[in-house]
PyMOL Python script that loads the backbone (N, CA, C, O; Angstrom):
from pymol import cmd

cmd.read_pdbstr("""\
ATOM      1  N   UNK A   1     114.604 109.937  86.276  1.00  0.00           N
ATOM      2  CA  UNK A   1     115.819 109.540  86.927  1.00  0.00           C
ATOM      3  C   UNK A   1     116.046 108.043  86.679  1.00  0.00           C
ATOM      4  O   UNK A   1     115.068 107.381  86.332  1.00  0.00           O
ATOM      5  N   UNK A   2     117.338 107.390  86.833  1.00  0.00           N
ATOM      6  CA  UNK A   2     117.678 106.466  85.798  1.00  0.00           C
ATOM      7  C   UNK A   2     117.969 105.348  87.434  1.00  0.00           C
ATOM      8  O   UNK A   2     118.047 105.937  88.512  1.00  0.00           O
ATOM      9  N   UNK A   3     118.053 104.320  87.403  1.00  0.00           N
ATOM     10  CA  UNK A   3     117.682 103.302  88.725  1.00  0.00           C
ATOM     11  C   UNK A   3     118.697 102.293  88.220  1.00  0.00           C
ATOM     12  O   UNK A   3     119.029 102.304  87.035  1.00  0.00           O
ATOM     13  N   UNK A   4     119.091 101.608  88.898  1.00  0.00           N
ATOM     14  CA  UNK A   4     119.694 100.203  88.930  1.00  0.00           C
ATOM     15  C   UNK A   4     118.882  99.430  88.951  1.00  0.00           C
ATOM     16  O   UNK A   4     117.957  99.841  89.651  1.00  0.00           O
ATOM     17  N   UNK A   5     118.660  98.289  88.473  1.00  0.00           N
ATOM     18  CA  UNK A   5     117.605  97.388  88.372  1.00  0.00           C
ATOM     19  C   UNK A   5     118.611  95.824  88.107  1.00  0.00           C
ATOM     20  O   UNK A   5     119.440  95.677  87.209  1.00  0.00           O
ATOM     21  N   UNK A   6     118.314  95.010  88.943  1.00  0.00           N
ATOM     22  CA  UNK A   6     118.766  93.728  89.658  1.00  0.00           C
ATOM     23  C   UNK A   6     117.574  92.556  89.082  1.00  0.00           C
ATOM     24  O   UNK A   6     116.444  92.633  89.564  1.00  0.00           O
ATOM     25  N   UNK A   7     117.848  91.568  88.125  1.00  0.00           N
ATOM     26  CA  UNK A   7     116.962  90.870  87.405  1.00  0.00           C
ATOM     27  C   UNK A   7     117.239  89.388  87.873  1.00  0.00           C
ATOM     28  O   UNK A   7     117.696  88.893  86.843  1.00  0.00           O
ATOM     29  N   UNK A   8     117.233  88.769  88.468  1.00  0.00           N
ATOM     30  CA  UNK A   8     117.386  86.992  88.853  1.00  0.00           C
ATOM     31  C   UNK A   8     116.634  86.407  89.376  1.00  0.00           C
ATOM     32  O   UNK A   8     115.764  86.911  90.087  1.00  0.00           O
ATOM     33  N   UNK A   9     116.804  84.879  89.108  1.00  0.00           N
ATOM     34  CA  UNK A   9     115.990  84.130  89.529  1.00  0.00           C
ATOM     35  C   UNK A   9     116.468  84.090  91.043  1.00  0.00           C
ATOM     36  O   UNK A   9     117.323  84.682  91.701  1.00  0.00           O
ATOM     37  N   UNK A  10     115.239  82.831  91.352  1.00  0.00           N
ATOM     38  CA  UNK A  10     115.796  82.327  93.022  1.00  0.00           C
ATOM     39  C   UNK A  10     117.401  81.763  92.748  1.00  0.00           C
ATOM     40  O   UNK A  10     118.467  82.244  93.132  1.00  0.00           O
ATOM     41  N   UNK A  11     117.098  80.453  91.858  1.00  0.00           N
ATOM     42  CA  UNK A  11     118.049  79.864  91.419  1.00  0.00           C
ATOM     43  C   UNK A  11     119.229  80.484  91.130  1.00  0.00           C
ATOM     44  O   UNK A  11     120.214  79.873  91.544  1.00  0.00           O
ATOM     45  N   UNK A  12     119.376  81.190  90.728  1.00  0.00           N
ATOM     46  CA  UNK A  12     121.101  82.326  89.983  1.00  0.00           C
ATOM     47  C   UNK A  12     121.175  82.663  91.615  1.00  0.00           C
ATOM     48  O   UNK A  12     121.649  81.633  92.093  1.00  0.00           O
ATOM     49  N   UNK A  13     120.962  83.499  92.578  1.00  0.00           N
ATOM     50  CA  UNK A  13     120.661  84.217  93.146  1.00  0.00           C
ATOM     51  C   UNK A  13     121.487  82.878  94.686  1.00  0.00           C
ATOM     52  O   UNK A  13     122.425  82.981  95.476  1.00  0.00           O
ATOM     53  N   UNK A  14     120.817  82.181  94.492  1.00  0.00           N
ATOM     54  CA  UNK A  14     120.951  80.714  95.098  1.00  0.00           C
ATOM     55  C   UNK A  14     122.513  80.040  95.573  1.00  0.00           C
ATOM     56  O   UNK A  14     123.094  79.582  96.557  1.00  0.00           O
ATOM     57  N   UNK A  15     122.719  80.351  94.082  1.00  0.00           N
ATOM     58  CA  UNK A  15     123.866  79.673  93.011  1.00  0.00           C
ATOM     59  C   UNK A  15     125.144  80.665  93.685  1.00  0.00           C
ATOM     60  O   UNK A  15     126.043  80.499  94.509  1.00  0.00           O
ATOM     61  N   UNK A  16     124.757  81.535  93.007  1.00  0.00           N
ATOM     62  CA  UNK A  16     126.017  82.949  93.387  1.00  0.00           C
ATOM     63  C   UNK A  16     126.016  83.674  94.717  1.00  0.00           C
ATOM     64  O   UNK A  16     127.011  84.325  95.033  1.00  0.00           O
ATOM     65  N   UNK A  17     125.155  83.616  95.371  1.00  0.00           N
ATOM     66  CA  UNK A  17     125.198  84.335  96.458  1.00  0.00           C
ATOM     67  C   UNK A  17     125.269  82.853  97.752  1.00  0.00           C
ATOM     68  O   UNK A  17     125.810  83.226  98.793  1.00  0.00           O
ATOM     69  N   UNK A  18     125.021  82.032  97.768  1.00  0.00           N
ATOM     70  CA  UNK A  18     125.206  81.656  99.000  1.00  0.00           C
ATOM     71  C   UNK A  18     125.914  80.242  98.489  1.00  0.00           C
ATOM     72  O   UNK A  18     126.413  79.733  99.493  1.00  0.00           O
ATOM     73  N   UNK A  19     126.157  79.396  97.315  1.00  0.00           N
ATOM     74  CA  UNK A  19     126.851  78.248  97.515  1.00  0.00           C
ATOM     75  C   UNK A  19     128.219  78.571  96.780  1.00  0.00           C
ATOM     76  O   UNK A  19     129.241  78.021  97.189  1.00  0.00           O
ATOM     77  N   UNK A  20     128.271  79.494  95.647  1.00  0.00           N
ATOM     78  CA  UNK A  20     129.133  79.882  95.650  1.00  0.00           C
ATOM     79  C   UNK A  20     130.399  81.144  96.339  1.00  0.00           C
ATOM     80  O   UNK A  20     131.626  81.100  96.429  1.00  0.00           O
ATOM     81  N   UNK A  21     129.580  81.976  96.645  1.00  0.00           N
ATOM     82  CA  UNK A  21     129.876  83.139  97.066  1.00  0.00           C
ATOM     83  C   UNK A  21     130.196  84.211  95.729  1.00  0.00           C
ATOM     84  O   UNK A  21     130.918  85.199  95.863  1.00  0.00           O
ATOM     85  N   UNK A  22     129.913  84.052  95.175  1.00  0.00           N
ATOM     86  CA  UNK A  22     130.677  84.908  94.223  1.00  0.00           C
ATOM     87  C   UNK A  22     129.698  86.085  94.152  1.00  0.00           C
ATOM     88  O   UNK A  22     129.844  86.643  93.064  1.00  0.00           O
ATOM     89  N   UNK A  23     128.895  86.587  94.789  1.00  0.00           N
ATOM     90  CA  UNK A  23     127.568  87.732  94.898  1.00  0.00           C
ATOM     91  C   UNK A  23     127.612  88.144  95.789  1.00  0.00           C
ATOM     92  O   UNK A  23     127.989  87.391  96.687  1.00  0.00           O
ATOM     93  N   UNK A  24     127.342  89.279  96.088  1.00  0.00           N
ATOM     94  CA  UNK A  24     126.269  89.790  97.162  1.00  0.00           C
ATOM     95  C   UNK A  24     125.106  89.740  97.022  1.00  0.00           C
ATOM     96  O   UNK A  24     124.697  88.883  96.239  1.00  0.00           O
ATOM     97  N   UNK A  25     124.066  90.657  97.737  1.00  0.00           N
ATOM     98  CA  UNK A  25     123.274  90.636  97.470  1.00  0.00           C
ATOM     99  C   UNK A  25     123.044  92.079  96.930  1.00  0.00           C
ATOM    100  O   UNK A  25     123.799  93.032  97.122  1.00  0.00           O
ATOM    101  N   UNK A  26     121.589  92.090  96.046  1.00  0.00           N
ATOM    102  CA  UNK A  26     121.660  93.599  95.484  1.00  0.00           C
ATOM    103  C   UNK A  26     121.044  94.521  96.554  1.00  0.00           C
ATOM    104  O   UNK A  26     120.400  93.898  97.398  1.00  0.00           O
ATOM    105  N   UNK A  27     121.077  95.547  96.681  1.00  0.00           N
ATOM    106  CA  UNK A  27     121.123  96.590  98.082  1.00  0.00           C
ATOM    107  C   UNK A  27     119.588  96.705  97.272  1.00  0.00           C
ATOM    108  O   UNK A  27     119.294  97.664  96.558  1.00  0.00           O
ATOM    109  N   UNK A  28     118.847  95.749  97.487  1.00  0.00           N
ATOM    110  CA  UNK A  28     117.515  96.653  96.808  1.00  0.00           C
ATOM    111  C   UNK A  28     116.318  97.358  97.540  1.00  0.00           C
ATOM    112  O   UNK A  28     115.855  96.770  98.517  1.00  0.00           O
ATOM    113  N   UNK A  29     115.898  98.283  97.253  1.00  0.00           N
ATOM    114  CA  UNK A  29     115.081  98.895  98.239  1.00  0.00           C
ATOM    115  C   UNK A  29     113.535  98.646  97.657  1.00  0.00           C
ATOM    116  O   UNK A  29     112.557  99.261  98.083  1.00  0.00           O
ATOM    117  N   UNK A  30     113.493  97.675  96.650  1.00  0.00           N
ATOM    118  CA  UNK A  30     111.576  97.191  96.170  1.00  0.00           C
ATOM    119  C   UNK A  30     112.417  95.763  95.320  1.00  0.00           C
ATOM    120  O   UNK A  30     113.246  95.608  94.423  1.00  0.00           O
ATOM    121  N   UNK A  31     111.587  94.907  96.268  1.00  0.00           N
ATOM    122  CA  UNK A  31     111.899  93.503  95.646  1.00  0.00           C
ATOM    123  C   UNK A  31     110.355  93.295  94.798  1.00  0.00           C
ATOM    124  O   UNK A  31     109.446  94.051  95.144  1.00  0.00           O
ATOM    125  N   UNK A  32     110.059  92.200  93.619  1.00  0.00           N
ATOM    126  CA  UNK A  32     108.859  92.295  93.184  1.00  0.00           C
ATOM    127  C   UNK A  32     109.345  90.377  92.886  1.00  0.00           C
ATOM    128  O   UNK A  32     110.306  90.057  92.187  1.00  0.00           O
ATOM    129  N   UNK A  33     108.568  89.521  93.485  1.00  0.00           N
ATOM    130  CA  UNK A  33     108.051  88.413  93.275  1.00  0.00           C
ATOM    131  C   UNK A  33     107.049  87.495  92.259  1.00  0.00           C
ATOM    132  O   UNK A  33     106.001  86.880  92.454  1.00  0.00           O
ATOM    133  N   UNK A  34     107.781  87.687  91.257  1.00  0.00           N
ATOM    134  CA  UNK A  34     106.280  86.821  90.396  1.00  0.00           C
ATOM    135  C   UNK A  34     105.974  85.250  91.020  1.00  0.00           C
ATOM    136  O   UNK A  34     106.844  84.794  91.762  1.00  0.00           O
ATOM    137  N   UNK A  35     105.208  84.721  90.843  1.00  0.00           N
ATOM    138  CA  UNK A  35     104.369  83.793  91.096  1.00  0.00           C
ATOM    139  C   UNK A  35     104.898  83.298  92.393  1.00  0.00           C
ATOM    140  O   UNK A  35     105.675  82.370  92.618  1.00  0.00           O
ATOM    141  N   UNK A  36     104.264  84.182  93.246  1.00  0.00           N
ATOM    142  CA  UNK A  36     105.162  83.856  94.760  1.00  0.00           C
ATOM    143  C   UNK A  36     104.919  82.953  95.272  1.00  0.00           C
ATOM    144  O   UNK A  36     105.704  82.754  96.199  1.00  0.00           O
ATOM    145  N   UNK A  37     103.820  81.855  95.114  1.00  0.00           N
ATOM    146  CA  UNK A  37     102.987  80.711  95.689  1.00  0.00           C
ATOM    147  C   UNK A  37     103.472  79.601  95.587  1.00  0.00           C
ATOM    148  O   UNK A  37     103.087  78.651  96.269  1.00  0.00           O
ATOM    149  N   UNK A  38     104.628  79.518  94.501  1.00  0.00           N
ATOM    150  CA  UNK A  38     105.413  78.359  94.356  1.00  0.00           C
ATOM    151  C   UNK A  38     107.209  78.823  94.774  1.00  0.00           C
ATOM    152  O   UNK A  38     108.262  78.546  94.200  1.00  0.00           O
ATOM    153  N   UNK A  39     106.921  79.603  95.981  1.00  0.00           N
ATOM    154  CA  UNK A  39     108.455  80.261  96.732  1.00  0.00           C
ATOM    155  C   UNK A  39     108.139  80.259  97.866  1.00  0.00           C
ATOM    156  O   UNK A  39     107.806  81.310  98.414  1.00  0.00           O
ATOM    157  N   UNK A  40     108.158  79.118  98.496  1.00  0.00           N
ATOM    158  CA  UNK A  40     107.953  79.111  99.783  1.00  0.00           C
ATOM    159  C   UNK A  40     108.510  78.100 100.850  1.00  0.00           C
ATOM    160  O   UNK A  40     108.173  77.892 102.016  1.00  0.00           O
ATOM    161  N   UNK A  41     109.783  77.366  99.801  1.00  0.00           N
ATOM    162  CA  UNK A  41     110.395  76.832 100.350  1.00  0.00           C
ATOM    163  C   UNK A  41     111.803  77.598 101.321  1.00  0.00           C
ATOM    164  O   UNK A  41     111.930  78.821 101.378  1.00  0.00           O
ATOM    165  N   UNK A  42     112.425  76.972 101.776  1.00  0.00           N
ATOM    166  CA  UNK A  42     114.012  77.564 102.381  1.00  0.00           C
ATOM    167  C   UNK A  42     114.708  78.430 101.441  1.00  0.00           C
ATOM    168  O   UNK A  42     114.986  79.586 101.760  1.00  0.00           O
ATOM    169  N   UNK A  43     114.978  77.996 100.419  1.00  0.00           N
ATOM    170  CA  UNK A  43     115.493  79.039  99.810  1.00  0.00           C
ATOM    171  C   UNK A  43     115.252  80.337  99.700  1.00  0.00           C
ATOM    172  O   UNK A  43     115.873  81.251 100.243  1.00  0.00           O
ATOM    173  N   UNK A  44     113.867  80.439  98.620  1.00  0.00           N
ATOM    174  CA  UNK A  44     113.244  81.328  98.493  1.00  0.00           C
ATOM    175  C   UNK A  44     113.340  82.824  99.703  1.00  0.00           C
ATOM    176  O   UNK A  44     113.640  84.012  99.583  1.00  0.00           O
ATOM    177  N   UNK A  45     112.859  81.846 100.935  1.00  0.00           N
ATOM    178  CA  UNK A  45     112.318  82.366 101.938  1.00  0.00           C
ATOM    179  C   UNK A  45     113.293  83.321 103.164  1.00  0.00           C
ATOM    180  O   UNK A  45     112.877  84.059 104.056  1.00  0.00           O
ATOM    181  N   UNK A  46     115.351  82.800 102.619  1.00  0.00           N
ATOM    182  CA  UNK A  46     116.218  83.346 103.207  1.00  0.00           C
ATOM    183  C   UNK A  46     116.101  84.070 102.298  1.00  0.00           C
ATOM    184  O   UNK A  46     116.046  85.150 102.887  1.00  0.00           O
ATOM    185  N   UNK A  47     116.014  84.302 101.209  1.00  0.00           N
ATOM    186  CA  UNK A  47     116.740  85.840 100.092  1.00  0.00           C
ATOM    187  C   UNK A  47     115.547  86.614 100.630  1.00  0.00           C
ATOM    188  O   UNK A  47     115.840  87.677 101.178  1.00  0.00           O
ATOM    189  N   UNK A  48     114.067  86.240 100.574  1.00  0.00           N
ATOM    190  CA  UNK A  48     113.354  87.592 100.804  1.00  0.00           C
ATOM    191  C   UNK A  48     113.476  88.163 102.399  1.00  0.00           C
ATOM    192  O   UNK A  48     113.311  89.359 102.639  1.00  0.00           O
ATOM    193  N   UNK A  49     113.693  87.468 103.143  1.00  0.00           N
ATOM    194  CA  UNK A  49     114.172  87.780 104.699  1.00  0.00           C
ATOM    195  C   UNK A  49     115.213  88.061 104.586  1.00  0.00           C
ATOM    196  O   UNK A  49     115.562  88.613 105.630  1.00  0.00           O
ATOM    197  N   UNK A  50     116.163  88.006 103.751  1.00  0.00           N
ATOM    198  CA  UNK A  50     117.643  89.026 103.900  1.00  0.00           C
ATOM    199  C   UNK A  50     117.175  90.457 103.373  1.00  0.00           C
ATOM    200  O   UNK A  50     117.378  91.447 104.075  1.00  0.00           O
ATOM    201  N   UNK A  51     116.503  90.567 102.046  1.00  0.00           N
ATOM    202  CA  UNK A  51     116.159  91.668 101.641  1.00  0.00           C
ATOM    203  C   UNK A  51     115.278  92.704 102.738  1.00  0.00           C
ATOM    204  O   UNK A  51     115.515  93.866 103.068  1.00  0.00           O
ATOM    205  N   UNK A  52     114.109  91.720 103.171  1.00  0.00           N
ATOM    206  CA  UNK A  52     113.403  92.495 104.190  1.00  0.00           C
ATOM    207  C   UNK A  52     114.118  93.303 105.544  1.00  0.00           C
ATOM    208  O   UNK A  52     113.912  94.432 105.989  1.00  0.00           O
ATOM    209  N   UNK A  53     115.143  92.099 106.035  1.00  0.00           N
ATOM    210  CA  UNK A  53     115.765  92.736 106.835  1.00  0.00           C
ATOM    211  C   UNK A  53     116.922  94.176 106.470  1.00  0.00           C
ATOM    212  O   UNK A  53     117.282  95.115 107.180  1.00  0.00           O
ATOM    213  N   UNK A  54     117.149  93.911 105.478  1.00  0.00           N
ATOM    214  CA  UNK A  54     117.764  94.842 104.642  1.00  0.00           C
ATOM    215  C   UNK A  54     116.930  96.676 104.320  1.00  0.00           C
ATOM    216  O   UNK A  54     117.460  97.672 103.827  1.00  0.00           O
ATOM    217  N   UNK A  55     115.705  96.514 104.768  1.00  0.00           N
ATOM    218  CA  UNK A  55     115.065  97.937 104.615  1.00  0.00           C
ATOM    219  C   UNK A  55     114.093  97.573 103.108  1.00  0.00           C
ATOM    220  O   UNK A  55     113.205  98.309 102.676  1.00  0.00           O
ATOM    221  N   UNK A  56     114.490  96.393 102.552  1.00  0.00           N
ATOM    222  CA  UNK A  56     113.869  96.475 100.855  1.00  0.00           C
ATOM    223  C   UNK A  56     111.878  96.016 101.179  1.00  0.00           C
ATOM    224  O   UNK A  56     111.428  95.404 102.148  1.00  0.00           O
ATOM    225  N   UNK A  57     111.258  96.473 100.225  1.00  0.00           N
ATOM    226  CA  UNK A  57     109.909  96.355 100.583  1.00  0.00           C
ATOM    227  C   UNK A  57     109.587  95.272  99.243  1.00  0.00           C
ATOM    228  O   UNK A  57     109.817  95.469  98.050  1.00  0.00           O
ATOM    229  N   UNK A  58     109.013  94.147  99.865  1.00  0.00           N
ATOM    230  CA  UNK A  58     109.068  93.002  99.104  1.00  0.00           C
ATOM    231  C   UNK A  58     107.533  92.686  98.168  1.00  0.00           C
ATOM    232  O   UNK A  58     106.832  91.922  98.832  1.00  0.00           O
ATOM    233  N   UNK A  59     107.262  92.843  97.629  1.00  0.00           N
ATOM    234  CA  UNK A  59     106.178  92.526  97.158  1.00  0.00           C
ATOM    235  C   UNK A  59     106.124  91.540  96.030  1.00  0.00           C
ATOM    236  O   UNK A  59     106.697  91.572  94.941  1.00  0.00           O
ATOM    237  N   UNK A  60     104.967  90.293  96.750  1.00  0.00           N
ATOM    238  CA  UNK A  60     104.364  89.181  95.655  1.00  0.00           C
ATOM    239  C   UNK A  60     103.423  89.141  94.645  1.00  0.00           C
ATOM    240  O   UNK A  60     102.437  89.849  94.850  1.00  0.00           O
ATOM    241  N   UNK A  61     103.444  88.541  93.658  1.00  0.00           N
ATOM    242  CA  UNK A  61     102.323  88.426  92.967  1.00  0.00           C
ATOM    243  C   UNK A  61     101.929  87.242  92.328  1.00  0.00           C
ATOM    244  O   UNK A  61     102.640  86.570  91.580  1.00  0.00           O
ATOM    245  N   UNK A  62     101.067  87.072  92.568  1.00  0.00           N
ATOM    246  CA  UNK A  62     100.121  85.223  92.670  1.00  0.00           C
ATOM    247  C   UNK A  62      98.668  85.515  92.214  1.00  0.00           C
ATOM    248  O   UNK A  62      98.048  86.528  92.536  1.00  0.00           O
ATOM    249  N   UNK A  63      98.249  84.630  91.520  1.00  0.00           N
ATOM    250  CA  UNK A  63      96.679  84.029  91.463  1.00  0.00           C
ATOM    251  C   UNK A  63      96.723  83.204  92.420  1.00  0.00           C
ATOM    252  O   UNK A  63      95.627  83.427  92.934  1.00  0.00           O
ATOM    253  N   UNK A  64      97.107  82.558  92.922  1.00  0.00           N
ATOM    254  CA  UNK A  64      97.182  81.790  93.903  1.00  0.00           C
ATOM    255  C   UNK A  64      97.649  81.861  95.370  1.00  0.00           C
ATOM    256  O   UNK A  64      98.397  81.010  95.849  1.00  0.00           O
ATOM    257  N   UNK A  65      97.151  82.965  96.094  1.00  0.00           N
ATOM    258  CA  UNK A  65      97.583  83.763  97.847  1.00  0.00           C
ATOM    259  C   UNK A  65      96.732  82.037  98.786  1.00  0.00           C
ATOM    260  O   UNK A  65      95.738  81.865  99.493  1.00  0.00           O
ATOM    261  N   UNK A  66      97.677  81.256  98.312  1.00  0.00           N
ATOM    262  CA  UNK A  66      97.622  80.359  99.421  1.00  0.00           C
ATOM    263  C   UNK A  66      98.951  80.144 100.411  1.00  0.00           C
ATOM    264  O   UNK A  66     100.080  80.439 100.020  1.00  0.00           O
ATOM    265  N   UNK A  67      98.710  79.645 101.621  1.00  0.00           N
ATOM    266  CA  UNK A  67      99.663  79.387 102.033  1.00  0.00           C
ATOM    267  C   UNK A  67     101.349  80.878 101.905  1.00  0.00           C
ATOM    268  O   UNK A  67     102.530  80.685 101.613  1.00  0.00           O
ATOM    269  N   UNK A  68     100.734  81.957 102.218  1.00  0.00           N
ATOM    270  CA  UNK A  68     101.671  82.914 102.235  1.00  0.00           C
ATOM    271  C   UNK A  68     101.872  83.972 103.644  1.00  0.00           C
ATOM    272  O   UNK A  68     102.710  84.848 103.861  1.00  0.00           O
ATOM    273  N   UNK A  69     100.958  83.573 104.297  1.00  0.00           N
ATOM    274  CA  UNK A  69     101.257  84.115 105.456  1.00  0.00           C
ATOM    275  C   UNK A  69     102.250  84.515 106.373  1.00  0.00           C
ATOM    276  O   UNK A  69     102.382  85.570 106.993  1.00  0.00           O
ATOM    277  N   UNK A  70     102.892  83.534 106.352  1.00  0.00           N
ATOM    278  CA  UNK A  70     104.143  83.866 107.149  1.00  0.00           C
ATOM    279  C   UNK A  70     105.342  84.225 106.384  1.00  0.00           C
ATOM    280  O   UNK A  70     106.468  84.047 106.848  1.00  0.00           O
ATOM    281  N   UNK A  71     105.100  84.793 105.071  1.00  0.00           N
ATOM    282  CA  UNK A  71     105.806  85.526 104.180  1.00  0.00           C
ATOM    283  C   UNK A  71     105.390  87.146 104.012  1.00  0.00           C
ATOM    284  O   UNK A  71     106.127  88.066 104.367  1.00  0.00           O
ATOM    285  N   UNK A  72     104.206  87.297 103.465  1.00  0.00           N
ATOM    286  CA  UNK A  72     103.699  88.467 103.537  1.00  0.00           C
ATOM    287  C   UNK A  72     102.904  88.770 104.808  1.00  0.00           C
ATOM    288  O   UNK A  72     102.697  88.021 105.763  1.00  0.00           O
ATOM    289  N   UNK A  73     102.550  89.887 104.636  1.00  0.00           N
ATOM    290  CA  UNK A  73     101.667  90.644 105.697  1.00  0.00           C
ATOM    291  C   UNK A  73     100.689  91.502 105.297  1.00  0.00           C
ATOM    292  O   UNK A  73     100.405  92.535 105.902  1.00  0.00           O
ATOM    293  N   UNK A  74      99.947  90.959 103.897  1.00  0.00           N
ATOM    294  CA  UNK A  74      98.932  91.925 103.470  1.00  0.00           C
ATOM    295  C   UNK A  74      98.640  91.499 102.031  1.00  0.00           C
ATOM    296  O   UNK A  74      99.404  91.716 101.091  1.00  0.00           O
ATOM    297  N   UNK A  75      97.263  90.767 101.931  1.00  0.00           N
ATOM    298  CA  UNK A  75      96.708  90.941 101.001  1.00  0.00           C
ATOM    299  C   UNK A  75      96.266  92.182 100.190  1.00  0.00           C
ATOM    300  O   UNK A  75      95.822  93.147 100.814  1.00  0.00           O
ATOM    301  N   UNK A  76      96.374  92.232  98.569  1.00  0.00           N
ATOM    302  CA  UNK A  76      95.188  93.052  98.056  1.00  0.00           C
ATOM    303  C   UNK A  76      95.146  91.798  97.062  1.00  0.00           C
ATOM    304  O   UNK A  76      95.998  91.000  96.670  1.00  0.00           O
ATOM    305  N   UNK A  77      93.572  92.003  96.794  1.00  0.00           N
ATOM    306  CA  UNK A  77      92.884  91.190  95.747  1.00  0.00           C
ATOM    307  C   UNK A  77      92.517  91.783  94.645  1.00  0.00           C
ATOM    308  O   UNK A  77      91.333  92.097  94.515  1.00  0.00           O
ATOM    309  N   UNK A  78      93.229  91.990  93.875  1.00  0.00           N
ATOM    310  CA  UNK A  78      92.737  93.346  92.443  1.00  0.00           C
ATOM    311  C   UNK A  78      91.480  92.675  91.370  1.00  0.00           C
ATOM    312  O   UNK A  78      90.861  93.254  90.477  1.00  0.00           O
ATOM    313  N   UNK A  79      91.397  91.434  91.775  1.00  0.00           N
ATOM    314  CA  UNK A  79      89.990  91.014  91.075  1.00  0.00           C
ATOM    315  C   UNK A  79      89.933  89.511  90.925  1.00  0.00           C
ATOM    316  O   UNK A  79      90.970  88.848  90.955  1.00  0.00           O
ATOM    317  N   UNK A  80      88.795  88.984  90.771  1.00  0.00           N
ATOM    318  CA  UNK A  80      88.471  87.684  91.070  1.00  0.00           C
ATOM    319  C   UNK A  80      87.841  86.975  90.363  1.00  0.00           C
ATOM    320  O   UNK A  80      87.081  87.620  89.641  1.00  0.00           O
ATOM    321  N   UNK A  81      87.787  85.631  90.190  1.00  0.00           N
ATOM    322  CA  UNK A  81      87.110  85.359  88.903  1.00  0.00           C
ATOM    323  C   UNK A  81      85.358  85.596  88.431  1.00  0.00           C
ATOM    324  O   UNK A  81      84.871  85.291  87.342  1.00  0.00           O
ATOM    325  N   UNK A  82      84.810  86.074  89.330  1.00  0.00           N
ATOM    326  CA  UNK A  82      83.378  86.741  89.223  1.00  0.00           C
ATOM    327  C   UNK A  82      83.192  87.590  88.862  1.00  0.00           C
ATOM    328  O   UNK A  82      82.002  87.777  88.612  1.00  0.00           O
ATOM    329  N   UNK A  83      84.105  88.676  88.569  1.00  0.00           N
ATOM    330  CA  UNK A  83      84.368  89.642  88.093  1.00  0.00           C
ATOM    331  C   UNK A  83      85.456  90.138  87.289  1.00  0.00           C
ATOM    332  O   UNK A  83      86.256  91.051  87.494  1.00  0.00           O
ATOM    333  N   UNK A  84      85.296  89.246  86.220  1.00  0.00           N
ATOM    334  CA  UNK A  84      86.614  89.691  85.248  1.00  0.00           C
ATOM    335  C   UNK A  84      86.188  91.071  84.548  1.00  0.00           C
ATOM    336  O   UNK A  84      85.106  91.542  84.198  1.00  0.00           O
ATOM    337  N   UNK A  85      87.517  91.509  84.499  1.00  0.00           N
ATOM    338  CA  UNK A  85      87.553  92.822  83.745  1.00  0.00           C
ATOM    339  C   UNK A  85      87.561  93.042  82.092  1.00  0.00           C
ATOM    340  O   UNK A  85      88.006  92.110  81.423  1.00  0.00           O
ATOM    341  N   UNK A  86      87.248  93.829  81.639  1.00  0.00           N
ATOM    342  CA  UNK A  86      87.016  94.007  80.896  1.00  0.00           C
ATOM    343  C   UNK A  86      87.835  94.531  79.635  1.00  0.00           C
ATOM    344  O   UNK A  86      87.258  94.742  78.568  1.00  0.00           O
TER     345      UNK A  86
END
""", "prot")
cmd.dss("prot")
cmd.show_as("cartoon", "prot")
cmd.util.cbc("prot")
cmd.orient("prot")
């Protein structure tokens, strides 16, 4: 089955949806965050709390799970540097 798929930065996202208006937001129901550790300013932090409040299930991804707490609500650690894979 074939999906809509919604590709932007913070920045575009930023830009068009709240200083310009010219966006909505995308009705998304799985947000996916790359390097979430450096998104943790205001910005960042209203789009994924609109989405969340929105029903969408947000998920980050970081080498770096510092300082994310009051963003997420759940670590997994898929591997660490003592154990690199193979």
């Amino acid at each position: 089955m074939l999906r809509d798929v919604q590709i932007a930065s913070i920045q575009t996202e930023n830009i068009r949806v709240y200083e310009q208006e010219r966006w909505e937001h995308h009705a998304a129901d799985l947000v996916v965050v790359d390097e979430c550790h450096n998104l943790t300013s205001e910005v960042p932090c209203k789009i994924i709390k609109h989405h969340l409040d929105a029903g969408a299930i947000v998920v980050g991804f970081t080498a770096t799970p510092v300082g994310l707490g009051g963003i997420y609500n759940k670590l997994i650690i898929a591997g660490t540097n003592s154990k690199p894979i193979a």
